[in-house]
Backbone as CSV, one residue per row, in Angstrom:
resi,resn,N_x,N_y,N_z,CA_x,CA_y,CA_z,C_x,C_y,C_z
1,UNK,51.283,60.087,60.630,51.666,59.896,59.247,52.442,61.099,58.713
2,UNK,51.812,62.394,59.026,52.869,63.608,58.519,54.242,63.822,59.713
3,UNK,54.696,63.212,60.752,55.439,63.189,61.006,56.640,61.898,60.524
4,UNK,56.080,61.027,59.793,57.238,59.987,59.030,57.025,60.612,58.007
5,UNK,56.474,61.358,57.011,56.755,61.863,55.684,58.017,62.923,56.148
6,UNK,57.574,63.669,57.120,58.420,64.673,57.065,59.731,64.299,57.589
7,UNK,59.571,63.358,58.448,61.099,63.069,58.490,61.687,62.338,56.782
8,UNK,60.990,61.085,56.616,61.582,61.228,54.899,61.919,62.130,53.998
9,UNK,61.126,62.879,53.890,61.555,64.544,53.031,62.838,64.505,53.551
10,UNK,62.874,65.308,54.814,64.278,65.906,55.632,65.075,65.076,54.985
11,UNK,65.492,64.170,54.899,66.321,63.025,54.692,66.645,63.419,53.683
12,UNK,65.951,63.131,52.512,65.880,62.921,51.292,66.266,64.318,50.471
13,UNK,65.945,65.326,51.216,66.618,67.045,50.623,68.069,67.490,51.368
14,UNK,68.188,66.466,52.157,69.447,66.545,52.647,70.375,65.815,51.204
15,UNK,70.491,64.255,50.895,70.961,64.079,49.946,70.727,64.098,48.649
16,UNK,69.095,64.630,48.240,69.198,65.267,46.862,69.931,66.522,46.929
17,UNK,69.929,67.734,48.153,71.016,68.741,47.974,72.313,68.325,47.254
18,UNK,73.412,67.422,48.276,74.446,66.747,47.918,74.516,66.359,46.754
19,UNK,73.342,65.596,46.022,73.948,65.177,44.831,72.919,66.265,43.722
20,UNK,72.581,67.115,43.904,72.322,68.680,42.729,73.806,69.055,42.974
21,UNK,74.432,69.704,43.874,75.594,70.626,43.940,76.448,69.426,43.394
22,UNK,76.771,67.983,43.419,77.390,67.167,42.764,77.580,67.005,41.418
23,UNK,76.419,67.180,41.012,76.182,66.825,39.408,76.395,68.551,38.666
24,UNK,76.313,69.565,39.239,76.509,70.811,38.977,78.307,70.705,38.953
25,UNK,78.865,70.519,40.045,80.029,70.321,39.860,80.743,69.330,38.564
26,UNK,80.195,68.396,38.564,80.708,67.363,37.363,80.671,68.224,35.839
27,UNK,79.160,69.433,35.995,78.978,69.790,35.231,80.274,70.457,34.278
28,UNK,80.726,71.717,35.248,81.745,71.835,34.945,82.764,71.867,34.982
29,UNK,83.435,70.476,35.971,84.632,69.788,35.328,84.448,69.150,34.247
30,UNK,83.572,68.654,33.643,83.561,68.267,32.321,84.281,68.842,31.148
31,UNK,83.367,69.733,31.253,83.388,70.995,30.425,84.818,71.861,30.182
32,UNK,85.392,71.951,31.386,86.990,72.491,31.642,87.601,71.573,31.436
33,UNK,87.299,70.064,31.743,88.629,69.455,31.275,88.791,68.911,29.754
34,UNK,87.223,69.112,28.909,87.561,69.321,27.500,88.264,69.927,27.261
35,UNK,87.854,71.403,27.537,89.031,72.466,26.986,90.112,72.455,27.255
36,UNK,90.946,71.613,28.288,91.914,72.072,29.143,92.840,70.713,27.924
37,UNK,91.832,69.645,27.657,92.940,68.453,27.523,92.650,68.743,25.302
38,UNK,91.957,69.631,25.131,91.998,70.342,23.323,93.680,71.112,23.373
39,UNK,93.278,72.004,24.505,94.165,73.216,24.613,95.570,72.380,24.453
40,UNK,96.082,71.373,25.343,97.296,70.435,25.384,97.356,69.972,26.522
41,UNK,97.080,69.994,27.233,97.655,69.389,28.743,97.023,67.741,28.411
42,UNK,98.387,67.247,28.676,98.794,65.672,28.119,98.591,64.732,29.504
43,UNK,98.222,65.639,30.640,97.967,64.892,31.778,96.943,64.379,31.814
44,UNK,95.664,64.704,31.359,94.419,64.281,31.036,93.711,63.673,30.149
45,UNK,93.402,62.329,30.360,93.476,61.035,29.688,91.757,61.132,29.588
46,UNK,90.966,60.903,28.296,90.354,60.898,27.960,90.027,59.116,27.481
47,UNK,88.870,58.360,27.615,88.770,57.414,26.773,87.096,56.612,26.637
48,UNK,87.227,56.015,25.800,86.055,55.027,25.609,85.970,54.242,26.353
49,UNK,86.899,53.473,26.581,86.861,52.107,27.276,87.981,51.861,27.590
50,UNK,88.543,50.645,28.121,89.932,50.377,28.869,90.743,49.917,27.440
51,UNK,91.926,51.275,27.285,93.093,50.553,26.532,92.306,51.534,25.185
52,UNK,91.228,52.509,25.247,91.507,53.372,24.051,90.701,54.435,23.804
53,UNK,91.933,55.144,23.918,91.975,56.746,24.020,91.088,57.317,22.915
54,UNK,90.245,58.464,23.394,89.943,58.974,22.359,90.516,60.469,21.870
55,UNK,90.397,60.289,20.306,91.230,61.722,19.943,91.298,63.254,20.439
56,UNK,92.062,63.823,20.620,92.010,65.128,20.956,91.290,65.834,20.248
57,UNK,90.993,65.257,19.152,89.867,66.858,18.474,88.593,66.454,19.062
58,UNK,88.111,65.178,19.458,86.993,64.961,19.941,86.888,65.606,21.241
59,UNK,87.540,65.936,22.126,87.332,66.233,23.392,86.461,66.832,23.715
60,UNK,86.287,68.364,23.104,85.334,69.167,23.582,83.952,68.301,23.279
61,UNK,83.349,68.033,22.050,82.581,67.522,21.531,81.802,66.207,22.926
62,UNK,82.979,65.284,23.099,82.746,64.611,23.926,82.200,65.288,25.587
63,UNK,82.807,66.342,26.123,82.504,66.434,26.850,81.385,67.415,27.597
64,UNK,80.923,68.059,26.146,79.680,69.118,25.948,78.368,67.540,26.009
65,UNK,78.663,66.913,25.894,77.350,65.809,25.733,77.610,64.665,26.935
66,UNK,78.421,64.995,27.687,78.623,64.256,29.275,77.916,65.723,30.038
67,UNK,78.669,66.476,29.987,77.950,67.976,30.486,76.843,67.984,30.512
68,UNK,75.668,67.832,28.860,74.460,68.174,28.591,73.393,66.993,29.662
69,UNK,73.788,65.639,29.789,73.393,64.272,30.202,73.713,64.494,31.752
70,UNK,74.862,65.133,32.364,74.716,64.981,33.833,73.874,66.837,34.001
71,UNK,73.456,67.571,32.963,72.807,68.762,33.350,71.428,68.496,33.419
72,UNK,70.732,67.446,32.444,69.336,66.739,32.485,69.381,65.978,33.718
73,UNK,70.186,65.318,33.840,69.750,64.877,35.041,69.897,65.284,36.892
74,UNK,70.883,66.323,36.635,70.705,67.418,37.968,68.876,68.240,37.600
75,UNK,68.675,68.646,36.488,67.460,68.936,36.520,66.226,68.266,37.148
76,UNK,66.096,66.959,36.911,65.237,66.274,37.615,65.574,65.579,39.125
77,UNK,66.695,65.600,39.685,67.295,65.822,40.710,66.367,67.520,41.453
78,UNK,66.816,68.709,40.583,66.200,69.621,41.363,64.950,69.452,41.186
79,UNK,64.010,69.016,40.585,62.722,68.851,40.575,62.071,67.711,41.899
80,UNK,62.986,66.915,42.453,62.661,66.009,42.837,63.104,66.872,44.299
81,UNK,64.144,67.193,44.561,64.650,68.252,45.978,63.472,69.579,46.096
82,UNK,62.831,69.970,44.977,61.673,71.181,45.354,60.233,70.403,45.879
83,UNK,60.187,69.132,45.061,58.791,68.873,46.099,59.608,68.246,47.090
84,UNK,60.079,67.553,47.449,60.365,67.264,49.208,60.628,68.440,49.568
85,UNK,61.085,69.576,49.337,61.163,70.759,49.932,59.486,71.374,50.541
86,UNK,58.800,70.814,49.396,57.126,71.611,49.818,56.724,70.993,50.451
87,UNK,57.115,69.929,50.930,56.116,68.811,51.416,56.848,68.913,53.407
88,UNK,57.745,69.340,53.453,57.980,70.240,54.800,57.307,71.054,55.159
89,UNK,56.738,70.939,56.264,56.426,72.424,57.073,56.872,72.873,58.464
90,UNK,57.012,73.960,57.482,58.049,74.983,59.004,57.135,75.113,60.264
């Protein structure tokens, strides 16, 4: 039995790793491409839904609360990668 847990763990801290460093990353592209598409860069299309854009003063605003929502949930992501981490033994 502790040799199928531990292979599950293994598994499973293999791709909760992948998706913590994922959602850390999203973190801040978010975050930069608020500022980047406030600042002016017209290449970066912001929107609600298909067919409408949302305003440039909203950007940052918008993307401090995509930031805050994928940072809660990398949190419980790392909570979930530290016990399969304990539940290995070396």
């Amino acid at each position: 039995m502790n040799m199928i847990r531990a292979f599950f763990c293994s598994l499973a801290t293999l791709v909760l790793s992948v998706l913590y460093v994922g959602l850390i990353l999203s973190v801040l592209l978010a975050i930069l491409t608020g500022i980047l598409r406030t600042v002016g860069f017209d290449q970066i299309k912001m929107g609600i839904w298909q067919g409408v854009e949302l305003p440039v003063i909203l950007s940052i605003p918008v993307s401090l609360v995509v930031s805050f929502l994928l940072f809660l949930a990398s949190l419980y992501v790392k909570r979930s990668l530290v016990f399969c981490f304990s539940q290995l033994k070396f």
